[in-house]
N, C-alpha and C positions, 0 to 999 in steps of 0.2 A: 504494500500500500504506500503510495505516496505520500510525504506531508503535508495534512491536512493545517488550514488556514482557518481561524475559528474564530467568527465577531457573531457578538453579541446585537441583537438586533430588538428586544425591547424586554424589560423588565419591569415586574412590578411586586408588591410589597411578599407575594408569593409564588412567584412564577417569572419565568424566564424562557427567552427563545434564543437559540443559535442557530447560526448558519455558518456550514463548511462546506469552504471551496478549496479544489484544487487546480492548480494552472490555469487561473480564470473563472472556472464551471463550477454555477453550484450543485455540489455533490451531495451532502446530506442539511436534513433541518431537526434540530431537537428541542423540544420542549420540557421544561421541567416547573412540577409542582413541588413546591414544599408545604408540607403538611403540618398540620401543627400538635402531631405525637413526635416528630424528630424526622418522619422519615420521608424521602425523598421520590418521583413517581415521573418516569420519563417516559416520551414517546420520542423515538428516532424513526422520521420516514427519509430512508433512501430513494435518493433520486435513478429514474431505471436508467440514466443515459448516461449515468456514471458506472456503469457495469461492476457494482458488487458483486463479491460474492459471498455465500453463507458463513466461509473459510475465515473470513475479514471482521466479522460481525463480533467474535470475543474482544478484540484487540482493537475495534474503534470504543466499544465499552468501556473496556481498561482504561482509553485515552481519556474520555470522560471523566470516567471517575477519578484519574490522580490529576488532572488539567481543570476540574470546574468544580468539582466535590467534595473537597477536603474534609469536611464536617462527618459524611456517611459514605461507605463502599459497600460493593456486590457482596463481597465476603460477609459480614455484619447481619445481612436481611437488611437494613433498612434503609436498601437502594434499589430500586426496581425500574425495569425499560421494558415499554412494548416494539418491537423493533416491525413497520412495514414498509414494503416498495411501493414507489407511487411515482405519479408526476405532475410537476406542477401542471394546474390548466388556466391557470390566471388571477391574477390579481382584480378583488371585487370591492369597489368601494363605491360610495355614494356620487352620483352623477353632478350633485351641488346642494347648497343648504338645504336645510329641510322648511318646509313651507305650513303654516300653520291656518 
């Protein structure tokens, strides 16, 4: 696997989003809840046009966990990721103010 390039693209008082690119392409996007028993609740959707593969899937985890996690790891239980493939189909936001 290449290295991965990892900005943070919005957070808030419990949750957070990344996106990772490599040589330009975004290649995966993860989202992470924090919970307030301690423990932590991630969704990784891989991008299909960055050709993962299943074999890669431990080791961008790992990456996560010692690069964004410090608090909770996978060892522990109280770090958990739903891992799926997808693709983006666009960005959906309001056409203009809202009208009352």
């Amino acid at each position: 696997m290449k290295p991965l390039r990892w900005t943070r693209t919005l957070r808030t008082p419990h949750s957070e989003r990344l996106l990772a690119t490599c040589d330009g392409q975004d290649t995966a996007a993860v989202d992470l809840h924090y919970l307030s028993d301690g423990t932590v609740a991630g969704t990784v959707t891989l991008l299909k046009g960055a050709a993962w593969g299943a074999e890669q899937v431990p080791a961008l985890l790992a990456e996560l966990d010692q690069d964004w996690l410090p608090g909770v790891d996978l060892g522990s239980g109280r770090l958990t990721f739903t891992v799926v493939m997808g693709e983006v189909v666009g960005n959906f936001e309001p056409d203009g103010p809202s009208q009352s």
